[in-house]
C-alpha positions in Angstrom: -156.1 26.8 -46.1 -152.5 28.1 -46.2 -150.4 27.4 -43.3 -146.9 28.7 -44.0 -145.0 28.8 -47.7 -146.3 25.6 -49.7 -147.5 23.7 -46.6 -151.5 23.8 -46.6 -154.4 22.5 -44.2 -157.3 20.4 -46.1 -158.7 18.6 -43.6 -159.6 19.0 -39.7 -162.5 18.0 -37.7 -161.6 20.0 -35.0 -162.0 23.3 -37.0 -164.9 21.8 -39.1 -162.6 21.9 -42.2 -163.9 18.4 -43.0 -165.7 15.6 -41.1 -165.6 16.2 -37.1 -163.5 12.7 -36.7 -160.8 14.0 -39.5 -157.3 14.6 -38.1 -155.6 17.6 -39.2 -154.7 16.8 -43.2 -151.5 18.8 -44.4 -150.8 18.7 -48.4 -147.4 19.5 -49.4 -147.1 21.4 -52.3 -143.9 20.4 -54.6 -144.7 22.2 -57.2 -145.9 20.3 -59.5 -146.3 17.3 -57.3 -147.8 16.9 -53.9 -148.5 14.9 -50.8 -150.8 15.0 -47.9 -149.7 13.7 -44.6 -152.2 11.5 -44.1 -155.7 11.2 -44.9 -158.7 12.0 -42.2 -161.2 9.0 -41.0 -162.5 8.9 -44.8 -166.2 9.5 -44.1 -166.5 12.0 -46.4 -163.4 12.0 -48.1 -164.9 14.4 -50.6 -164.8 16.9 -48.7 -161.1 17.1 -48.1 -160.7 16.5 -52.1 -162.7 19.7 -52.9 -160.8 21.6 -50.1 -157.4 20.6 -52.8 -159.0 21.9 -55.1 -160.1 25.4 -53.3 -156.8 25.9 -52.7 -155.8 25.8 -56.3 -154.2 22.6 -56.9 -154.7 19.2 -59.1 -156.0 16.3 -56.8 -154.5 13.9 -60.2 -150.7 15.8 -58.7 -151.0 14.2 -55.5 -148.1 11.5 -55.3 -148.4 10.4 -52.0 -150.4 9.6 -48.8 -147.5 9.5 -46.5 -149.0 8.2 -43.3 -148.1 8.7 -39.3 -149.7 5.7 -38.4 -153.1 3.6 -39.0 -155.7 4.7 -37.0 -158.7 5.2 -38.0 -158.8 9.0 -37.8 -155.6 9.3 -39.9 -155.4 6.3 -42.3 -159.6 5.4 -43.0 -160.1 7.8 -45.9 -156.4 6.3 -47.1 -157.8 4.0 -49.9 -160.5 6.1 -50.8 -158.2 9.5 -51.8 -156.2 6.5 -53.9 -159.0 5.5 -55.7 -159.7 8.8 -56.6 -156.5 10.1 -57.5 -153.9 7.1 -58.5 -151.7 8.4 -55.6 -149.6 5.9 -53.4 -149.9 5.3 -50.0 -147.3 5.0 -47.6 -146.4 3.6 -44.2 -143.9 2.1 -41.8 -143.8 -1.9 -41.9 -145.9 -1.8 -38.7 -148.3 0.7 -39.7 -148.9 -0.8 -43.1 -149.4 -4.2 -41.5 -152.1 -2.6 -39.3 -153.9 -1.2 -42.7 -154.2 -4.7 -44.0 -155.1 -6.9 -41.3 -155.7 -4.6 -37.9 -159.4 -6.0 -36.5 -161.1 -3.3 -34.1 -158.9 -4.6 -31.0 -155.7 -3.9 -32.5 -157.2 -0.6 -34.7 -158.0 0.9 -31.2 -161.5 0.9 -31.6 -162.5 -1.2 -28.9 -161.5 1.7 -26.4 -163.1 4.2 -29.0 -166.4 3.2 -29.1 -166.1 2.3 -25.4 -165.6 6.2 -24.9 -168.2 6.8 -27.9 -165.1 8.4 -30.2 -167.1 6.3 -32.7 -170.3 5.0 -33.1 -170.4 1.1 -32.2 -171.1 0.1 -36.1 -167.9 1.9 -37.3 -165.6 0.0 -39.1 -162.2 0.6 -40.6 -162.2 -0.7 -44.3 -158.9 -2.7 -44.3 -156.2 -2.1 -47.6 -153.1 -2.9 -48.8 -149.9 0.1 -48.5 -148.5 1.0 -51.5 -144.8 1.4 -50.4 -143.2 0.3 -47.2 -141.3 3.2 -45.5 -138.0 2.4 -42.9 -137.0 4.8 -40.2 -134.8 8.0 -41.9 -135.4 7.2 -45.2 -136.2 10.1 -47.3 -138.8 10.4 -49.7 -139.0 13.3 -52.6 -141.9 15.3 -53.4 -141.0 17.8 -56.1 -138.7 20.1 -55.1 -138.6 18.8 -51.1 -137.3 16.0 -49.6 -138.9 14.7 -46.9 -137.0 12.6 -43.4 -139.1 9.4 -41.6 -137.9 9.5 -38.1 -140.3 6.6 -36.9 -141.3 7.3 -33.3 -142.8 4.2 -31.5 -145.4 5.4 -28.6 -148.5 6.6 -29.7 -148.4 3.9 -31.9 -146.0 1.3 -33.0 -144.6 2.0 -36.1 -145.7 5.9 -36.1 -143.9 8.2 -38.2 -142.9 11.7 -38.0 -141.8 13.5 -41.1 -139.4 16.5 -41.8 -138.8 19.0 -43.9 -136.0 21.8 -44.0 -135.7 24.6 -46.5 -134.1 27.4 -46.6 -133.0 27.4 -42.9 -136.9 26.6 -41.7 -137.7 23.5 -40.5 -141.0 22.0 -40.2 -142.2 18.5 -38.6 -145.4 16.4 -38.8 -145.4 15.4 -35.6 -149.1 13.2 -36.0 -150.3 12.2 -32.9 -146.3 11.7 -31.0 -146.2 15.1 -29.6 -148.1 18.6 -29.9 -147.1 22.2 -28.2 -146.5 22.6 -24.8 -144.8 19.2 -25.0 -148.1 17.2 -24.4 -148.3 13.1 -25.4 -151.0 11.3 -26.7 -150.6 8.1 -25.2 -154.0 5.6 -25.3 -155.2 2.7 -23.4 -155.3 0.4 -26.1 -152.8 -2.0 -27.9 -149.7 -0.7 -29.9 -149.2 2.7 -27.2 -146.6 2.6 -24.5 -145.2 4.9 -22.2 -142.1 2.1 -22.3 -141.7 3.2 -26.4 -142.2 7.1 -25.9 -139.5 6.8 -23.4 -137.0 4.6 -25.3 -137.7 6.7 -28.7 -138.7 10.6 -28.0 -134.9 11.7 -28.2 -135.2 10.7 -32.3 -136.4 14.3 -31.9 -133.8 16.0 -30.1 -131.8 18.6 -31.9 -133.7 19.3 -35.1 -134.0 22.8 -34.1 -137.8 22.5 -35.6 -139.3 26.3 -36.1 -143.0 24.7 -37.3 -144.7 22.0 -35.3 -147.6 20.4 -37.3 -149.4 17.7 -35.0 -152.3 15.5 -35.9 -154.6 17.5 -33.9 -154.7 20.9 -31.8 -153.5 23.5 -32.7 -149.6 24.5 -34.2 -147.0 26.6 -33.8 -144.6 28.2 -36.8 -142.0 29.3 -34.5 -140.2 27.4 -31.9 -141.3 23.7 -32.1 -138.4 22.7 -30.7 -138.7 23.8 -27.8 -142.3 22.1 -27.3 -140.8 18.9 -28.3 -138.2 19.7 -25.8 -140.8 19.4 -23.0 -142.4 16.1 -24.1 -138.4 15.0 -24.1 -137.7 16.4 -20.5 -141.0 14.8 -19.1 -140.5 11.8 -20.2 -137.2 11.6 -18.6 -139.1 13.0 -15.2 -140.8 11.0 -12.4 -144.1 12.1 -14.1 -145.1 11.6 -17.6 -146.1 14.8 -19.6 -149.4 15.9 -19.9 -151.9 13.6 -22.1 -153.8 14.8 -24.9 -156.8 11.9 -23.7 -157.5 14.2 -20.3 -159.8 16.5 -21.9 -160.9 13.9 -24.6 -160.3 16.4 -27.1 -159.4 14.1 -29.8 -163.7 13.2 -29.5 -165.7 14.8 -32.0 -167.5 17.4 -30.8 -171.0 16.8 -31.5 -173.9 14.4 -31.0 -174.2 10.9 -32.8 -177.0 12.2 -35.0 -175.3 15.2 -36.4 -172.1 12.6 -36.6 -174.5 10.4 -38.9 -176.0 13.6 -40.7 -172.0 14.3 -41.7 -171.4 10.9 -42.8 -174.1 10.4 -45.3 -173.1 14.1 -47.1 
């Protein structure tokens, strides 16, 4: 589903694009090669490969997985897209070590099966990164070059990533900040109100027209000034607004229809 000029949706639970506990996928079209920002919780990762191809594009031209960060319902369906596709997968140092080794304590998952995000015999299937990413480093996808600004807070070693062209400038915010400068900060280990404090001004002065979170919905004009808010409330006596107050990063449908999708 086409978003703006070369920047698509192909996955999103929370539309019913793919599985209900897929974040929002984004491919990146290069021309000629392309990336997704991230990857969905990889239950049915088929699903987000034949929405690729619906769109009119070679799944075999995908370079890259370029992760925010490693949970489950951004970096599961990781290793599976790979195996399909030869593509690589990248992450910061943090999020990659997570990948490889996290257990359910450190994935999160404790606290998401607690609050039934999951079902309690969910696992994430651990795998090795492909390439390391460092904070600003720029990474190339045909004819765009994309900016990591790593963003500790929702998650350690998360990663935002940016693109300008032509004057428009568009981030992948993941799960660090979404419109109406809302937070996604989580009871669990790895998310700190400390981190989005000390970090959320890497997103100051990007003048970003397109904000692309992880979830919810996005804006094509004005995403600076959304981020704007998130940096102004965290500078307040109160924190902003959470995304966890309406649990709307919980699927949307009962365990048995979640296990109906899985097995597709």
């Amino acid at each position: 589903m086409k978003i703006t000029k070369d920047i698509y949706l192909v996955g999103s639970g929370e539309i019913r694009l793919s599985h209900p506990n897929d974040c929002h996928v984004y491919l990146i079209d290069g021309g000629g090669e392309l990336a997704l920002i991230d990857a969905g919780v990889g239950l049915v990762p088929d699903m987000i490969l034949d929405n690729i191809k619906q769109d009119g594009f070679n799944i075999n031209n995908i370079k890259y997985i370029l992760l925010t960060h490693t949970h489950s319902d951004h970096a599961n369906g990781a290793d599976k897209i790979r195996k399909v596709t030869g593509c690589a997968i990248l992450a910061t140092k943090e999020e990659a070590w997570l990948a490889e080794n996290g257990d359910d304590l450190q994935l999160g998952l404790v606290a998401a099966k607690r609050d039934a995000c999951y079902p309690q015999d969910f696992h994430f299937d651990n795998y090795k990164v492909d390439q390391i990413i460092e904070d600003n480093e720029e990474i190339t996808v045909g004819k765009y070059k994309l900016r990591t600004i790593v963003v500790p807070g929702h998650r350690t070693g998360h990663a935002c990533y940016l693109i300008s062209r032509d004057g428009y400038t568009i981030l992948f915010s993941g799960d660090t900040v979404f419109r109406k400068g809302m937070i996604s900060l989580l009871n669990c280990p790895g998310s700190g109100l400390k981190e989005y404090r000390e970090n959320i001004d890497k997103l100051s002065n990007l003048s970003v027209d397109a904000l692309l979170p992880g979830h919810q919905l996005w804006t094509l004009k004005d995403g600076q000034n959304h981020i704007n808010l998130a940096i102004q409330r965290l500078k307040a006596m109160f924190p902003p607004l959470n995304t966890g107050v309406d649990n709307d990063l919980r699927p949307f449908m009962s365990e048995e229809a979640w296990r109906g999708e899985a097995t597709r």
